[in-house]
N, C-alpha and C positions, 0 to 999 in steps of 0.2 A: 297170081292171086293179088286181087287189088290192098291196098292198105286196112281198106275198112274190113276185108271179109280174114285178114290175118287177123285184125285186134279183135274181132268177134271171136272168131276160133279162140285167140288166147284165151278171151276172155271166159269162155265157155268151158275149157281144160281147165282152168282156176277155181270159178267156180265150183263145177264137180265134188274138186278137194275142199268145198265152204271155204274159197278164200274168194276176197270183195275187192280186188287191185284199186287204188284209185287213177282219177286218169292223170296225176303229176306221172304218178309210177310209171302206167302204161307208156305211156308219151315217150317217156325217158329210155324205158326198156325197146320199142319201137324204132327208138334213132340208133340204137347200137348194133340192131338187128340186119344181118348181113341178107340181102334176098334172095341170095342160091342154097342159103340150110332150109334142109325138108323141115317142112311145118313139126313133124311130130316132135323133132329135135329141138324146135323152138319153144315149142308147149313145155319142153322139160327143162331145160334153158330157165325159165319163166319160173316156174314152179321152184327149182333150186335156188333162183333168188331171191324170190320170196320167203325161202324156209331157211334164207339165213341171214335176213333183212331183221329190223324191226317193228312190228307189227305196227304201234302208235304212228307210223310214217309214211306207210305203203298200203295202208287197208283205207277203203272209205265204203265200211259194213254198212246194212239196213240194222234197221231198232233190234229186231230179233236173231240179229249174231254180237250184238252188248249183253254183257250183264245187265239186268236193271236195275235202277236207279234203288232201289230199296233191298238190295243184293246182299248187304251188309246188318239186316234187322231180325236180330237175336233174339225178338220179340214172335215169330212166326216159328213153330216147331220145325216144322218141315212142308217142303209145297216143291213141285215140278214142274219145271220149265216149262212147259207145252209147246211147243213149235218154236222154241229158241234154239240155234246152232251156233253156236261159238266158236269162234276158232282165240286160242289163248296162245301165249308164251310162256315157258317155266322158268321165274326169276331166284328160284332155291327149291333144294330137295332135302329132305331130311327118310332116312332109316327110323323107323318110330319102334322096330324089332331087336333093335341095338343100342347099348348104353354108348353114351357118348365116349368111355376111354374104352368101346369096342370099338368106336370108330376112327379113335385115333391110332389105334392098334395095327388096324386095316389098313389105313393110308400109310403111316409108314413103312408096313408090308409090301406095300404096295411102290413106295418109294427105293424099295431094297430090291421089287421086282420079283416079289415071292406074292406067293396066294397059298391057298391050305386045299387039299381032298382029302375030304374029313381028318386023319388028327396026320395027314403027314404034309410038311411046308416043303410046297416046290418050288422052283425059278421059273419064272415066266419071260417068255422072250415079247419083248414090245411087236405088235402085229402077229403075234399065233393065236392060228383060229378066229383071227379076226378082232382079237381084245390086247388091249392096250393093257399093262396092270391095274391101274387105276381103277376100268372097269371091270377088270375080273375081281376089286375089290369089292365092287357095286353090285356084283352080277347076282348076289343070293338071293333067294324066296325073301322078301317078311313086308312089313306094312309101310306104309310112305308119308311125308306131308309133304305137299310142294304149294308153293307161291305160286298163283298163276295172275297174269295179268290180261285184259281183252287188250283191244284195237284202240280202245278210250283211253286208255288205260288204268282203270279198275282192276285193284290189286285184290284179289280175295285165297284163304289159302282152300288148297283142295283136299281131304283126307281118301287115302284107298282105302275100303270096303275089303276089298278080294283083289288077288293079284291083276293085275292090268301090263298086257307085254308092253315092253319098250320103257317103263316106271320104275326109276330105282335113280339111286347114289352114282351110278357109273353111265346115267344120261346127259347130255349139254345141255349148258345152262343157254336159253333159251329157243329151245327145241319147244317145236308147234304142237300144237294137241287141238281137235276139234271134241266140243259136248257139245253130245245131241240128248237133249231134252232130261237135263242129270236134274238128280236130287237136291236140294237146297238145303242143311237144316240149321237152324240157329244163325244163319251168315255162313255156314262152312258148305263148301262144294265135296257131293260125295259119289267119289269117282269108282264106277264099275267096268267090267270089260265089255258089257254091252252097250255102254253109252259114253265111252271113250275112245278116239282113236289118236295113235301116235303117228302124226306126218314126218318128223322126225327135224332138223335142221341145228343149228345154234346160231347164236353172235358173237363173234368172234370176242371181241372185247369184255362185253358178261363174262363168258365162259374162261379167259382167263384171272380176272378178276375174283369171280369164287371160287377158284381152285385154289389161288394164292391166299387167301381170304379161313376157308372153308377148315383146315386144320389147326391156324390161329383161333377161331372161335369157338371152336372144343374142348382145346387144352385149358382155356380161358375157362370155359363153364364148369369143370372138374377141378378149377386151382392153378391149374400151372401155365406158368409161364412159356412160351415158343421160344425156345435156346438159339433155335437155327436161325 
């Protein structure tokens, strides 16, 4: 396969998932590219980079996968994207079903490597079932607010409607989400399960950053001071 009909292909498996590579990316990702890995292994290669890249750096979107310019006007009750696909980053998440000294409750639960089935506290081993404690502090039903950011980087926050899989306290900070054609009301983005999908990914340095971050500003909000 010649060089152009590979970056086409990538480019083509990218898209798909509404992501926009720009070509610094592609170029970059190209020269590292070994030319004996089967294409499909490439395409996912690619995709995994990008879903743990940051968006502001490796996207170069058309107009209708930005937010628009007037994204933020609390002046407009409500109005729908129409044929805008966004692909965003989640720069914070908040539990809105939970008072904040539940949520520090949790995290150090969490930190002790306990979780609850309903009212009994068990030990949870790091990697059973696939959750780490932290996210099986995260993992419950209830409502969310996360900060999302585009490819511009237009920070606007999203509120959940109805549960949306893959949306909670126990997801990476910034892990990918594409909107397709969501709600707008007031400036607040309003995220449903039909017009959100979780790509999944994080950044490494975000993501520890607000976990480190994320328990001090709880205790903070409630009065207290973080001892530890």
């Amino acid at each position: 396969m010649s060089t152009d009909d590979l970056r086409t292909a990538i480019i083509s498996h990218l898209q798909s998932k509404s992501l926009h590579p720009s070509p610094t990316w592609l170029t970059t990702f190209l020269s590292t590219a070994r030319p004996s890995t089967p294409l499909p292994a490439l395409q996912q290669t690619a995709l995994f980079r990008l879903l743990t890249s940051d968006l502001t750096t490796t996207l170069s979107p058309p107009p209708t996968a930005l937010f628009p310019a007037n994204i933020h006007d609390a002046t407009i009750a409500s109005r729908r994207l129409i044929s805008y696909v966004v692909p965003v980053q989640v720069l914070d998440v908040e539990d809105l079903s939970r008072s904040r000294w539940a949520q520090v409750e949790a995290l150090e639960a969490a930190e002790r490597g306990e979780t609850t089935k309903g009212r009994e506290v068990v030990r949870v081993v790091p990697g059973e079932e696939g959750l780490s404690g932290e996210e099986n502090a995260g993992a419950g039903k209830g409502q969310h607010k996360v900060l999302l950011q585009d490819a511009k980087g237009t920070r606007v926050y999203g509120f959940e409607l109805g549960p949306v899989e893959g949306i909670g306290v126990g997801m990476n900070i910034g892990a990918k989400l594409v909107l397709r054609e969501v709600t707008v009301a007031r400036g607040l983005v309003l995220l449903e399960s039909g017009t959100v999908t979780v790509l999944g990914g994080k950044i490494e340095g975000l993501q520890k950053e607000w976990k480190e971050g994320r328990k001090r500003a709880l205790m903070q909000a409630v009065g207290i001071e973080d001892a530890s």
